[in-house]
N, C-alpha and C positions, 0 to 999 in steps of 0.2 A: 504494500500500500504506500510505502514511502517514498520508493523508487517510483512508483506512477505518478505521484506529488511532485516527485522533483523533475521528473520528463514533459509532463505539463505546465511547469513552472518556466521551465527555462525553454521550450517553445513559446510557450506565451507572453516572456519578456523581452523575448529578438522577435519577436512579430511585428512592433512600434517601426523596424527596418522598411519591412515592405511600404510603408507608407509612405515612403518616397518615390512608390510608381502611379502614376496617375491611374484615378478610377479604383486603384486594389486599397486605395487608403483606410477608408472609413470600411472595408469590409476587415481588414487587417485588426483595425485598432477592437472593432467589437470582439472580435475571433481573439485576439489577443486579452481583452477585460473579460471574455468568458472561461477562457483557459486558466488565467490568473486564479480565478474564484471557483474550480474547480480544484485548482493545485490547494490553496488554503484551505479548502472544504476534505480534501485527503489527508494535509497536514492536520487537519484538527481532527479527527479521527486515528490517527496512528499514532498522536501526541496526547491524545485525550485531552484535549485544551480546545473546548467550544470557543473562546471570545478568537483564538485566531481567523475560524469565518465567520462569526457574528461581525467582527468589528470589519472586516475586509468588505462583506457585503454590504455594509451600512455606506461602509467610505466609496466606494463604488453605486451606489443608487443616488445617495444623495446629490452628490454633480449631476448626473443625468437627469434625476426629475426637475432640478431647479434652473439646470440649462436651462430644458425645454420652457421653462414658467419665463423666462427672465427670455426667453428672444420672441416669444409671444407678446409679451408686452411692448417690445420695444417694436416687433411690429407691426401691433398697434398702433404706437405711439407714430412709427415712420407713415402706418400708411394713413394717418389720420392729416398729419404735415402735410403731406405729398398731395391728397385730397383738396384741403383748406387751397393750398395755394395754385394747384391747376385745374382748379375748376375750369377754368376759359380755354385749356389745353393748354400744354407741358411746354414750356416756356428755359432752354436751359440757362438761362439767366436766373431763375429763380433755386437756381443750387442752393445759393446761401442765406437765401432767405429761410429753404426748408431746413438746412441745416441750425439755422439759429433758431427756428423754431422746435426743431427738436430737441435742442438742449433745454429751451427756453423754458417748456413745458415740465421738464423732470420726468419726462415718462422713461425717456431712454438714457436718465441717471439713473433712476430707480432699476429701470431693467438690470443694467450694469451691474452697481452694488450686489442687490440678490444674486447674478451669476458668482461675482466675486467672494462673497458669502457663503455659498454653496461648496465652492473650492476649496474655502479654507476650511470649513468643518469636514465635507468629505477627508480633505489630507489628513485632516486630524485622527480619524477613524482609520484611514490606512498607517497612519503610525503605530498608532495603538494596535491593529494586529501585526504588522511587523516585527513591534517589541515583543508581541507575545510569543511568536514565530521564532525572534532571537532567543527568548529565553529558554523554550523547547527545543530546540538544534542545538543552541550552541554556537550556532553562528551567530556574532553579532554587527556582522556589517548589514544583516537582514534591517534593526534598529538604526545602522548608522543612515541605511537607504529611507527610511520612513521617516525619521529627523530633518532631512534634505527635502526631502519631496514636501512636508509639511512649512518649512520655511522656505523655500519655494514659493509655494502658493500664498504667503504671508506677501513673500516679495515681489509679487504683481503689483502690489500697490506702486511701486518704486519704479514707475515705468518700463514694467515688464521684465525687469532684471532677474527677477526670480523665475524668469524663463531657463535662466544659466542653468539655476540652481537646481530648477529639476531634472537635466540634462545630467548633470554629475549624478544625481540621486540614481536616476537609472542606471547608469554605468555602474554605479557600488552596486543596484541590484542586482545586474546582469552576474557582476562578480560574485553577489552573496549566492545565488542559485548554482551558479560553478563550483561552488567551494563546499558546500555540502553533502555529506557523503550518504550514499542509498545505505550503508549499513554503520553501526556504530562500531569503534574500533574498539578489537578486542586488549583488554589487559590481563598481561600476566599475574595471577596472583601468585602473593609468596606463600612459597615452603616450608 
């Protein structure tokens, strides 16, 4: 069971790869958050430690359901702009008008913030089973990946810099899933 954890694990964290081929992206990245939460779902079973896919599944929905709330609004919010001001027909001069209307309003800050909100509690939720993953392995660059990815997400505020940051977080993951082994090493007892 552990070894199919970690084979689903470490397909599922080079899967974020293919999305650098046009069109496989977005089938990639789901194939790859479904594999993930498969892998913790074995992990938490062969560790007997539930919150490793309680908390994984939680940090994983919550981005997606609030995505989707947070770009519904906004466009709402765009196509309400867009409406207001072409009514007479689409005038492309009136770019910045709609653009300033759509700050103007708060509908598509508000969108915003909620996406941004959503991220950072999801990461939160994958830290916390990360750590719980380090703690049951043994591995704890699993932790050190979940700490990154969490400030990360923190660090969107800061003009997306904490884009970096989850770039590195990954790459510790990629390594923490390399580094764990399907069986536990044997110790000599003494004589």
């Amino acid at each position: 069971m552990k070894k199919q954890a970690i084979t689903l694990g470490r397909i599922g964290i080079l899967l974020p790869i293919a999305s650098l081929i046009p069109l496989l992206g977005s089938v990639a990245g789901l194939a790859a958050l479904i594999l993930l939460l498969m892998s913790h779902h074995q992990f938490s079973k062969a560790y007997e430690n539930p919150p490793i896919f309680k908390k994984a599944l939680i940090g994983f929905l919550i981005p997606v359901i609030v995505n989707i709330v947070g770009m519904v609004i906004i466009v709402i919010g765009a196509g309400s702009a867009f409406l207001t001001l072409t009514g007479d027909g689409f005038d492309p001069e009136n770019i910045q008008q709609i653009m300033t209307l759509l700050f103007e309003s708060g509908v598509t800050i508000v969108g915003l913030l909620l996406i941004l909100i959503g991220t950072i509690v999801g990461n939160y939720f994958i830290f916390q089973a990360l750590k719980a993953l380090a703690a049951s392995s043994g591995v704890n660059t699993f932790k050190t990946a979940g700490l990154l990815y969490f400030i990360g997400a923190i660090g969107l505020i800061l003009f997306g810099l904490g884009i970096l940051v989850a770039i590195v977080a990954w790459i510790i993951h990629v390594v923490a899933y390399f580094s764990i082994q399907a069986e536990e090493p044997i110790t000599e007892q003494a004589v």
